[in-house]
Structure formats: structure tokens, C-alpha cells
C-alpha positions as CSV (number, residue, x, y, z in Angstrom):
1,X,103.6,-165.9,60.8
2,X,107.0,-167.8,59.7
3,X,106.2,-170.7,57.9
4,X,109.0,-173.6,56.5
5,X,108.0,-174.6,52.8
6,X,108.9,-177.7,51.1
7,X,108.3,-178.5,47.1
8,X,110.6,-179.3,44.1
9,X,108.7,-178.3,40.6
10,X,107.3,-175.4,39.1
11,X,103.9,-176.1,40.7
12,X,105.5,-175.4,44.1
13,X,107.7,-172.3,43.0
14,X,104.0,-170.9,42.3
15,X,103.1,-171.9,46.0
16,X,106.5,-170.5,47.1
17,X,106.1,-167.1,45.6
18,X,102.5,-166.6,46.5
19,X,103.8,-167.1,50.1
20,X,106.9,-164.4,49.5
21,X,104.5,-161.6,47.6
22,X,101.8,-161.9,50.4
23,X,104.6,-160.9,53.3
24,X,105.5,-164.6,55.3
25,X,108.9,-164.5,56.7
26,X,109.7,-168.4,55.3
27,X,113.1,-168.9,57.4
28,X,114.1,-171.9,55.8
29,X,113.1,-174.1,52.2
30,X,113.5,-177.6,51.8
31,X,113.6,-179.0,48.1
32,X,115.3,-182.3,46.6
33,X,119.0,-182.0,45.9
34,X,120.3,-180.6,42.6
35,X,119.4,-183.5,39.7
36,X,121.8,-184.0,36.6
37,X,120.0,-183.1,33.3
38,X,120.7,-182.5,29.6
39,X,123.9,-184.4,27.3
40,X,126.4,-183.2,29.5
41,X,124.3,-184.2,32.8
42,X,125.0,-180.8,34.5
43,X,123.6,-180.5,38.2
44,X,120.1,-178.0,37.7
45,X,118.7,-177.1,40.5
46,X,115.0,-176.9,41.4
47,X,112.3,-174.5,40.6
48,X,111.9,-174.2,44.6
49,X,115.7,-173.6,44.8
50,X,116.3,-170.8,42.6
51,X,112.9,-169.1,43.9
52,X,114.3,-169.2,47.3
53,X,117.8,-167.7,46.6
54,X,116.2,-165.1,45.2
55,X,114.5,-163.5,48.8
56,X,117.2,-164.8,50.8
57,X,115.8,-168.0,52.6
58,X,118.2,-170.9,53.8
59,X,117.9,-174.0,51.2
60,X,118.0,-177.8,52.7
61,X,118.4,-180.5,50.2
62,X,118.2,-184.1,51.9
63,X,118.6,-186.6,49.5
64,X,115.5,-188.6,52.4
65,X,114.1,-186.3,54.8
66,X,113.0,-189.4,56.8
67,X,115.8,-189.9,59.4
68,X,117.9,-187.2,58.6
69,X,118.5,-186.1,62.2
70,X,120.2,-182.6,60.7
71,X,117.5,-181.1,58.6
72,X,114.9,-182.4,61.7
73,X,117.1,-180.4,64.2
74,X,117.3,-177.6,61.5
75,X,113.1,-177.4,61.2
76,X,112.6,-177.6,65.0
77,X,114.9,-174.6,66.0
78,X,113.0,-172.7,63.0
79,X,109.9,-172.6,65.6
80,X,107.8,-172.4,62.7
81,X,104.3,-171.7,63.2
82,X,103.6,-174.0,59.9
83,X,104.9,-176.1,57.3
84,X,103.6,-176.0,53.5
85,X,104.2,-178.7,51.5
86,X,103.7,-178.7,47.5
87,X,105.0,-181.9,45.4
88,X,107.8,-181.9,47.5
89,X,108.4,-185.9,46.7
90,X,109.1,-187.5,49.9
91,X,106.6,-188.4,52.8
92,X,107.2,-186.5,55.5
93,X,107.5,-188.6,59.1
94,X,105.4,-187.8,62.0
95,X,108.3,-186.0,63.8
96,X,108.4,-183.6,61.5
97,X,104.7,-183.3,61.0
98,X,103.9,-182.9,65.0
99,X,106.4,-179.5,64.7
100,X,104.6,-177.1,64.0
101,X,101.6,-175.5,66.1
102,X,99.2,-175.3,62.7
103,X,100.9,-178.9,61.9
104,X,101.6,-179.0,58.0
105,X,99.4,-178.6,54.9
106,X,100.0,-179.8,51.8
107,X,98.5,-178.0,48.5
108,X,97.3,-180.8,46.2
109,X,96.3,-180.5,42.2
110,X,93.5,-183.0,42.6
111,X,90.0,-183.0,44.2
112,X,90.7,-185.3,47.0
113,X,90.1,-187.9,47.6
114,X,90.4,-189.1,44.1
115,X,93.9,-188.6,42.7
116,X,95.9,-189.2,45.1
117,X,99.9,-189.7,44.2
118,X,102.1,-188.4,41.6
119,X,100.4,-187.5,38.5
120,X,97.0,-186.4,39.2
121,X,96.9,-183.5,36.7
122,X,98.0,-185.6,33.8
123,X,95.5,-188.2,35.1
124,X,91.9,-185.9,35.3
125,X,92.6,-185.3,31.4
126,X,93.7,-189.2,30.9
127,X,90.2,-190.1,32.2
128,X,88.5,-187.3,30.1
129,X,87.2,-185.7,33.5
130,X,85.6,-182.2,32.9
131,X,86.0,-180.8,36.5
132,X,89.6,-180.2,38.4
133,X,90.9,-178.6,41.1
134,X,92.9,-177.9,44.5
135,X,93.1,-179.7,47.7
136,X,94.4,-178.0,50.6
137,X,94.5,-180.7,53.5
138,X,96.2,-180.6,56.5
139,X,98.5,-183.3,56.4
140,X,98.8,-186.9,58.0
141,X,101.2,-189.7,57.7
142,X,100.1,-191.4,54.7
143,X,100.0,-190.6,50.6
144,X,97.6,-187.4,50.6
145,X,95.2,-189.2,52.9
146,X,95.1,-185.7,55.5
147,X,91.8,-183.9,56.7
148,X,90.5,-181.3,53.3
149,X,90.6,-177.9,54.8
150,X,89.5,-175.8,51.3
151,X,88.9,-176.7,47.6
152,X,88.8,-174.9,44.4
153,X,87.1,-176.3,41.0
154,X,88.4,-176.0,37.7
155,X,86.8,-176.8,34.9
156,X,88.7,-179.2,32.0
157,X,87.6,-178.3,28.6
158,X,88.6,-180.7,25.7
159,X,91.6,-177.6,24.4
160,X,92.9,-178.6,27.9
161,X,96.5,-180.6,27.7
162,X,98.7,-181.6,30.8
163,X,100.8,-178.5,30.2
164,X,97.8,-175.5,30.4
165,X,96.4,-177.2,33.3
166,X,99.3,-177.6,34.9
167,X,99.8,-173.9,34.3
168,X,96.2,-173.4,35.8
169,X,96.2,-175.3,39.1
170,X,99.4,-174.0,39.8
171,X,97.8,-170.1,39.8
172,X,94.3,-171.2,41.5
173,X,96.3,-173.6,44.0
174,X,98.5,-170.3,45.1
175,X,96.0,-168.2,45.6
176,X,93.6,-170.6,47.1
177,X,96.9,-171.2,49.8
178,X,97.1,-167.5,50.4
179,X,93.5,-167.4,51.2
180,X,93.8,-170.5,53.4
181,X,96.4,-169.9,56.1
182,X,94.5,-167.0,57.3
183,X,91.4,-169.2,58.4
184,X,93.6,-171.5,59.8
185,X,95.6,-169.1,61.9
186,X,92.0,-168.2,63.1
187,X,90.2,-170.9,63.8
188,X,87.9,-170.4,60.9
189,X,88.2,-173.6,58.7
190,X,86.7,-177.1,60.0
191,X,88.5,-179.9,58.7
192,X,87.1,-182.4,56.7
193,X,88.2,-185.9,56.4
194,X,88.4,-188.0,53.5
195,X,86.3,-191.0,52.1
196,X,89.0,-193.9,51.6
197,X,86.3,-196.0,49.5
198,X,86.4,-192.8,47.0
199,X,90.4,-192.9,46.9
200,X,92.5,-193.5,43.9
201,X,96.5,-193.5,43.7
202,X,98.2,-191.9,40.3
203,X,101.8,-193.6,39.5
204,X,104.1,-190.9,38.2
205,X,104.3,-191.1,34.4
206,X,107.3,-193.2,32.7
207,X,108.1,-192.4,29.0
208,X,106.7,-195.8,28.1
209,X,102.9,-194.3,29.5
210,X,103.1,-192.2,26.1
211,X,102.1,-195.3,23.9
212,X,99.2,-195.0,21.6
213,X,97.1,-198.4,21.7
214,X,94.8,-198.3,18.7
215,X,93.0,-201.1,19.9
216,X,91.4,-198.5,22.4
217,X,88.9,-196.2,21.7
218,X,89.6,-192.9,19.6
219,X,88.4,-190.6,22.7
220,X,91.0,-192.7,25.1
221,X,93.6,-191.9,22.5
222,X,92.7,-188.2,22.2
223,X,92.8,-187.7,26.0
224,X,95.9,-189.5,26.4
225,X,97.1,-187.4,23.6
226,X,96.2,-184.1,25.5
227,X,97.1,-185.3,29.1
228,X,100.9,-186.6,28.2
229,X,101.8,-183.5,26.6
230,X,104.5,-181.8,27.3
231,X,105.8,-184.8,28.6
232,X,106.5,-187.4,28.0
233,X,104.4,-187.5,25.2
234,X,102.2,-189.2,23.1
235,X,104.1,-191.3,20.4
236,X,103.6,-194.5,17.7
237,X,106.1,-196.0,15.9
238,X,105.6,-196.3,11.6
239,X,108.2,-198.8,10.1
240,X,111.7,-197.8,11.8
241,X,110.6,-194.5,12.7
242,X,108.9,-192.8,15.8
243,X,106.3,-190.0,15.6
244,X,105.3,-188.1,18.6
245,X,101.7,-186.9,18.1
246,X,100.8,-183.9,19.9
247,X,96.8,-182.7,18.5
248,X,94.1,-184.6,17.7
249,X,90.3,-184.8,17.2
250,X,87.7,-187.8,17.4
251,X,86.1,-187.9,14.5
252,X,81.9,-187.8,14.2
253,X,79.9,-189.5,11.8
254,X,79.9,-188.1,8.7
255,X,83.6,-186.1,9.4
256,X,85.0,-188.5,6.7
257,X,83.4,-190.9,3.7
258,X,86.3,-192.9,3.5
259,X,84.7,-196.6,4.2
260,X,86.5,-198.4,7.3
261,X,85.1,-201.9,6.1
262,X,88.6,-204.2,5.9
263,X,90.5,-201.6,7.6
264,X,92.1,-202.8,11.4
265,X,92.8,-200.7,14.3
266,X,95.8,-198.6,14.0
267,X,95.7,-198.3,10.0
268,X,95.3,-195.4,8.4
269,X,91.6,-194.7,6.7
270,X,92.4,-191.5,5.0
271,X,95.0,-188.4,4.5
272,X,94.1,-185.3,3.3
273,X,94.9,-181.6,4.1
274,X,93.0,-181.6,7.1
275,X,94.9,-184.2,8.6
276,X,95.6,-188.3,8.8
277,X,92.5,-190.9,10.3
278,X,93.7,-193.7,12.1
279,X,90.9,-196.1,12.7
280,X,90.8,-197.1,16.4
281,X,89.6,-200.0,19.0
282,X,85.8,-198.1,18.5
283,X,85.5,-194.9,16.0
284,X,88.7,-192.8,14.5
285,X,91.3,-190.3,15.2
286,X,92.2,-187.5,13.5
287,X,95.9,-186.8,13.7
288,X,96.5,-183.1,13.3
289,X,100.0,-182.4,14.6
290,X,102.7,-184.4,14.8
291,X,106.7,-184.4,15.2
292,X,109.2,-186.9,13.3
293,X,112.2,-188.0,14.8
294,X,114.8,-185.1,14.7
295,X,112.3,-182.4,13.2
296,X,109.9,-179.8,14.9
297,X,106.5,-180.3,15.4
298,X,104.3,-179.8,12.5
299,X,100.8,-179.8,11.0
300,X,100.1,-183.4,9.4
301,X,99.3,-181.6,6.1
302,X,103.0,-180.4,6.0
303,X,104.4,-184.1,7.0
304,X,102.2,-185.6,4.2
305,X,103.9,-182.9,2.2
306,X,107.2,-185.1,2.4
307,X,105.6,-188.3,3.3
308,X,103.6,-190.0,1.2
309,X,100.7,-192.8,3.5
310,X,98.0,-194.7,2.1
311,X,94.7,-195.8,2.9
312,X,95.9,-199.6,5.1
313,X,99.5,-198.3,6.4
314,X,99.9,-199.1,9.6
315,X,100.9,-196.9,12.9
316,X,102.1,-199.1,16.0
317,X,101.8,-198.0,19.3
């Protein structure tokens, strides 16, 4: 089978090379253009890129795949029996999904329907969802609204940040592709299509998103914590200064006997070597690692070591 895969991040370089190591001649890859990145804004290109290089396929990097006559020709004289799509980052117009004979599937890190859009990893643990998973769906003109063709669950335990699961659907999502095109070439998978009233779209993630709002409950805090890291996130702002906080834990009752009477959301209840409280919207977090400005992420015991805080201080999202 020769197939023509499109994706940009590491998610679809897993996708990519699960394609190369089971055998499919891939002709042709089509990822975004080289981005600037770093101080000196150097052109980096993408995960898909550098995969592709490596076994020899023919790159194609339109800056908007939608109307650009030369990469449509490009795809049609391919005769490509499919096209895979992974966060590739650009709708793809029905021209270009009528090409091939198996049409196009797209491999999806959500349980469709819900999640559809940019950040649905990030999002499962933002909601405190326990369950995961891949989508495989054969793809139609709108935002991930195509027919599901397979699933895989994965379970979300409260450990899980946006960077191990991230790590996770990227393995089960290439082997779950691997173990799809072969029923499709066959006949052997019966498309399923999606409930719209079950939908929900994910924006993709700005710095700003990282903002810790005390006012909200500890547990929305410590899954927002979780689901923003590696990037961009979590942070709140004491005096001047800006503190990225990376682990956390709700307290239970009984965790502390410091009394919250008098104390408002976002001030600090209590230090000590197991870490700094922060009483929230409803209940109170336990800040276990954080990072100044400038400095490596640390323990909170070791900050405190060099910081002194008291019971009242205040942390601002």
C-alpha cells in the first residue's frame, strides 16, 4: 500500500514511524514549513520533517494546503491508496480528501466526539477525566467531525500530567494506526458516525491559559497544574515575582491543623517541609514544586529555604 502522511509534532512523528517500521512505501510527507524558534529565532524544522529525511521520503511544506494548486497536483500523481493525517494543523479541502481510494484518516488523541480541536490531551486532564484515548476516523470536511473507524482507552490516573500522556497516546495512537489500515484495506471495519449533541471543541492553549485562579476549587487548580505541564505551564505571580508551579496535591481533612478562619483565597495557610497551602475558592492546595524566575525547578521545602512566607501572604494568579 503507498500511503501520503501529513502531521507536524512529535505526536505525528510517532504515527510517521509506526508507518515506516511496519513496511508502507509513504512517497511523499506533508508538514508545516520550518518555524523560527529560540533568541536567535533560527528556522527548526518539524518532528515530521526530520523523521521523513531520515527514510528518504519527498517533504512538502505549504505555508495553506487549501488552494495550493502545486502540492494538490503533487498528492494526485502520488496515486496514493491513502492519506494519514496526525495534528497536521490545517483542514484539509475536499479535493484533496476525495484522492485517495481509502479517502483519508486522521489519528485523533481524544475519544470522539468529545474533544474535538487542538488541545484535547491537555484538556481530558483540565477536566479531571479518568479515561483517554485514540480516535481513528475517516476523515470529512469539518474540525474532526469524520465517521470513528477504531478506538483505544487509556486510563488517566491523578500522576498523569499533559507531558506523560502525551507520551502515552502518542505509542497507543501508532500502534492502534498500524492495526487499523489493515481492516480498512479489507473491508473489515464499519464506520461509525459521530453524535454532534456529544461534541466539544478544545482552543489550543496560549501562555496566558497557565493562570492559577484561587478563587476556584483546589482540585481545578491541581488538574490545571498537571494538564499545562510541560507547557505552557502553570504559574502565579507573588509581589514582582513569577513562580511557575509544577506538583501539587489537594489537601483532605485533617492533612493540616492550621485554621483557615480569616484567611482568603489565594493566601497562604501554612509552610512547612512538606510543602506551602494555599487556601482556594473551596478546600486547599498543596504546593510541592515550584520554579522561580531564572532558577530550576525545585521542592517548595528548598524555596522556603531562601524564602521566607507567612501564614496571610498572598499568591496572585
Amino acid at each position: 500500500m503507498k500511503i501520503v502522511f501529513m502531521g507536524t509534532p512529535d505526536f505525528a512523528r510517532g504515527c510517521l514511524q509506526a508507518l515506516y517500521d511496519a513496511g508502507y512505501e509513504i512517497p511523499v510527507v506533508v508538514t508545516q514549513p520550518d518555524r523560527p524558534k529560540g533568541r536567535k529565532k533560527e528556522l527548526v524544522p518539524s518532528p515530521v520533517k526530520v523523521c521523513a529525511l531520515e527514510h528518504g521520503s519527498a517533504v512538502l511544506q505549504p505555508e495553506k494546503i487549501r488552494g495550493d494548486l502545486a502540492v494538490i497536483e503533487t498528492l494526485r500523481q502520488t496515486q496514493a491508496d491513502l492519506f494519514v493525517v496526525a495534528a497536521f494543523g490545517q483542514i484539509l479541502p475536499k479535493e484533496i480528501l476525495e484522492l485517495p481510494r481509502l479517502g483519508c484518516i486522521n489519528v485523533h488523541a481524544s475519544l470522539l466526539p468529545k474533544y474535538r480541536g487542538a488541545a484535547p490531551i491537555q484538556q481530558a486532564i483540565l477536566d479531571g477525566e479518568s479515561v483517554s484515548g485514540v480516535t481513528i476516523m475517516q476523515m470529512a470536511e469539518g474540525l474532526d467531525t469524520g465517521d470513528i473507524l477504531t478506538t483505544c482507552e487509556y486510563p488517566i490516573s491523578d500522576e498523569e500530567t499533559g507531558g506523560s500522556l502525551f507520551e502515552a497516546l502518542m505509542q497507543a495512537g501508532a500502534e492502534l494506526l498500524v492495526k487499523t489500515i489493515p481492516l480498512l484495506e479489507n473491508g473489515k471495519v464499519t464506520p461509525q458516525k459521530q453524535d454532534d449533541a456529544k461534541a466539544s471543541y478544545v482552543k489550543m492553549l496560549k501562555k496566558e491559559d497557565g493562570k492559577l485562579d484561587f478563587s476556584k476549587d483546589a482540585r481545578s487548580l491541581f488538574n490545571r497544574i498537571r494538564g499545562l505541564d510541560p507547557w505552557p505551564g502553570a504559574f502565579v505571580r507573588q509581589g514582582e515575582k513569577t513562580l511557575k508551579i509544577w506538583k501539587s496535591r489537594v489537601l483532605e481533612p485533617g492533612d493540616t491543623t492550621e485554621d483557615p478562619s480569616g484567611i482568603l483565597p489565594g493566601q497562604v495557610l501554612g509552610v512547612s517541609k512538606e510543602g506551602i497551602d494555599v487556601v482556594c475558592g473551596q478546600g486547599i492546595l498543596r504546593i510541592l514544586e515550584l520554579q522561580p524566575e531564572g532558577k530550576k525547578r525545585m521542592a517548595s521545602r528548598d524555596y522556603l529555604l531562601g524564602h521566607s512566607l507567612s501564614k496571610g501572604e498572598r499568591f496572585d494568579g
